[in-house]
C-alpha positions as CSV (number, residue, x, y, z in Angstrom):
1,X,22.9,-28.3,-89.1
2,X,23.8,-29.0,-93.0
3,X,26.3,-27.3,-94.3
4,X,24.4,-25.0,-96.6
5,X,22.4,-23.9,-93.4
6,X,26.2,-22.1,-93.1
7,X,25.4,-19.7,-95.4
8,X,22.6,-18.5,-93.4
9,X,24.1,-18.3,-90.3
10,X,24.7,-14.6,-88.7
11,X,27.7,-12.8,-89.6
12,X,29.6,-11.2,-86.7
13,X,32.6,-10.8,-88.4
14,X,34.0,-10.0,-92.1
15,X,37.1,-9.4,-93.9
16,X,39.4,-10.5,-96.3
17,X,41.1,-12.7,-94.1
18,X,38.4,-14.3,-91.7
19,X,34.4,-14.3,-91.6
20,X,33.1,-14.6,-88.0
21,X,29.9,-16.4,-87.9
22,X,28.0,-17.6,-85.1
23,X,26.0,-21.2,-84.7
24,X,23.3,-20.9,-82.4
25,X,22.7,-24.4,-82.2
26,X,26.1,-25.4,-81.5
27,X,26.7,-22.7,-78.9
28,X,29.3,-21.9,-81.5
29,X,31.0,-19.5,-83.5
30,X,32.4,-20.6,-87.1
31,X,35.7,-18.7,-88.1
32,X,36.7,-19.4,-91.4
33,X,40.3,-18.2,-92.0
34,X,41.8,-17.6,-95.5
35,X,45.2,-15.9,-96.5
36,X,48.4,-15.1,-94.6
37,X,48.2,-13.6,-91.4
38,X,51.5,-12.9,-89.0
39,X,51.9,-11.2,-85.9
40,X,49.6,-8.0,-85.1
41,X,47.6,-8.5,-87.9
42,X,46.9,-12.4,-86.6
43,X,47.0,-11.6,-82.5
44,X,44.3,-9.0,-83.6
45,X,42.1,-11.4,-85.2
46,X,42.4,-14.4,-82.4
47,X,41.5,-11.4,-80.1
48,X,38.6,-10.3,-82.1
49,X,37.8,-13.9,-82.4
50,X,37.5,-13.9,-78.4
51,X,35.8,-11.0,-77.9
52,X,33.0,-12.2,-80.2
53,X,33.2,-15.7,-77.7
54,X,31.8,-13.7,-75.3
55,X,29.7,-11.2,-77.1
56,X,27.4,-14.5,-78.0
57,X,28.3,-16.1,-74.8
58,X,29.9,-19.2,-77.1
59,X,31.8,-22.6,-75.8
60,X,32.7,-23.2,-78.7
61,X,35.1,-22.5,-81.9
62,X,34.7,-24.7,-85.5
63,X,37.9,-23.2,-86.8
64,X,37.9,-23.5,-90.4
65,X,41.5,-23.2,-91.7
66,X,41.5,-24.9,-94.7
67,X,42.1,-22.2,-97.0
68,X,44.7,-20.8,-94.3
69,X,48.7,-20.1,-95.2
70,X,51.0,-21.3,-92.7
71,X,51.1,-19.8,-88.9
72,X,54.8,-18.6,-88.0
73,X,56.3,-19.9,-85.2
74,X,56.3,-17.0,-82.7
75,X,52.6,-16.8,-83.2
76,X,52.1,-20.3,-82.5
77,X,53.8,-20.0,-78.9
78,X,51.7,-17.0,-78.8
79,X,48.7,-18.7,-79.6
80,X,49.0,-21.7,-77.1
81,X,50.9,-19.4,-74.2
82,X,48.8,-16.1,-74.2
83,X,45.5,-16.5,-76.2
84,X,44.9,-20.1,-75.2
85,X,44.7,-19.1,-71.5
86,X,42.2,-16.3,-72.1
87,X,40.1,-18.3,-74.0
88,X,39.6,-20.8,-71.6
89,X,39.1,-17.8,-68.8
90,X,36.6,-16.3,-71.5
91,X,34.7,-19.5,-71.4
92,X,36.0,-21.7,-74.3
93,X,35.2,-26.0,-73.8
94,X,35.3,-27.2,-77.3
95,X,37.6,-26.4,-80.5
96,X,37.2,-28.6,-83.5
97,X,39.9,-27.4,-86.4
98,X,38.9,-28.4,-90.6
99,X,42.8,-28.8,-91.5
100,X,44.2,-26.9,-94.0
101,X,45.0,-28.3,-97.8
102,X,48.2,-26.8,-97.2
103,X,50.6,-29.6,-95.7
104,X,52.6,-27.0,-94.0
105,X,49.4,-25.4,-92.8
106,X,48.9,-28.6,-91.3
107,X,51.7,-29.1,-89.5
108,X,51.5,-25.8,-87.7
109,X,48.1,-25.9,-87.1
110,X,48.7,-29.6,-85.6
111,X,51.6,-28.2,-83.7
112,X,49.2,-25.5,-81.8
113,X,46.2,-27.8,-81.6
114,X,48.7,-30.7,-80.0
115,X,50.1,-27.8,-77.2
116,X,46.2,-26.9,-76.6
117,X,45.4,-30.3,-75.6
118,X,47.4,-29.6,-72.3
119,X,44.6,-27.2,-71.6
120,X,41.2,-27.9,-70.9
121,X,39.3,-27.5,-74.0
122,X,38.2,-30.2,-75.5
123,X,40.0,-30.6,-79.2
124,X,39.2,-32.5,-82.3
125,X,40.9,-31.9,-85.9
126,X,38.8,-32.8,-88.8
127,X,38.9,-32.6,-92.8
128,X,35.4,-31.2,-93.5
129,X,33.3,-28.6,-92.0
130,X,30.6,-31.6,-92.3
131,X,32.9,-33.4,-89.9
132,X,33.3,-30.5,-87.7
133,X,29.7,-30.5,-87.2
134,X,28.7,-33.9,-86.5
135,X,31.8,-33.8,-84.0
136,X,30.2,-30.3,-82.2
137,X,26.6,-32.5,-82.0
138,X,28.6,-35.3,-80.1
139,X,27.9,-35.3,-76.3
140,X,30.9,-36.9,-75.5
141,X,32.8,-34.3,-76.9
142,X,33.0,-32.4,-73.4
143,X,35.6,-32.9,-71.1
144,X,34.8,-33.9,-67.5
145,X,33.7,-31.5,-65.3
146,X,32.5,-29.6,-68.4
């Protein structure tokens, strides 16, 4: 899938702070985050984020973060300690992450993605939603026994 095909993609999701879009072909959804985003206001979104996982019946997440503010701390550890475990249990085998511009973006977002490789999904961390795609069309992005 180019990356203009993107625009065309169904939206299942919109806001000001993240569009929700899903990627047939990858078995995918394509959140695009932009802003700043702490506590409720983030948990809610990652949550929404899920629930849409499963509406589509998704394996897999192209988190697009470059446009993204840093992550505090707490939600981090909140990110890799309580949503990380319901996405897996929700059905989630692949996550590829387009870093942020932001170096300190990067660093948290490195910091979570680093913790989730304990998990099973299966993680990569790109620069370009380009990259994010080829990675998604890889086969040997799964992880055994996925």
């Amino acid at each position: 899938m180019p990356t203009a095909a993107l625009r065309n993609a169904p939206v299942l999701h919109e806001d000001a702070n993240l569009m929700v879009k899903w990627l047939e072909q990858h078995c995918a959804t394509l959140n695009t985050w932009t802003g700043f985003l702490q506590g409720d206001e983030y948990r809610k979104r990652m949550d929404l984020c899920l629930e849409l996982l499963q509406q589509v019946s998704a394996h897999a997440i192209l988190a697009n973060v470059q446009q993204f503010r840093p992550i505090l701390l707490t939600d981090q550890d909140w990110s890799n300690d309580d949503w990380a475990p319901r996405a897996v249990a929700a059905g989630l085998q692949r996550m590829v992450v387009v870093l942020p511009h932001n170096v300190f973006s990067q660093l948290a977002v490195t910091r979570v993605v680093q913790r989730l490789d304990e998990s099973p999904i299966h993680l990569a961390q790109v620069a370009e939603v380009s990259d994010a795609l080829r990675w998604l069309e890889l086969p040997s992005n799964h992880k055994s026994g996925s």
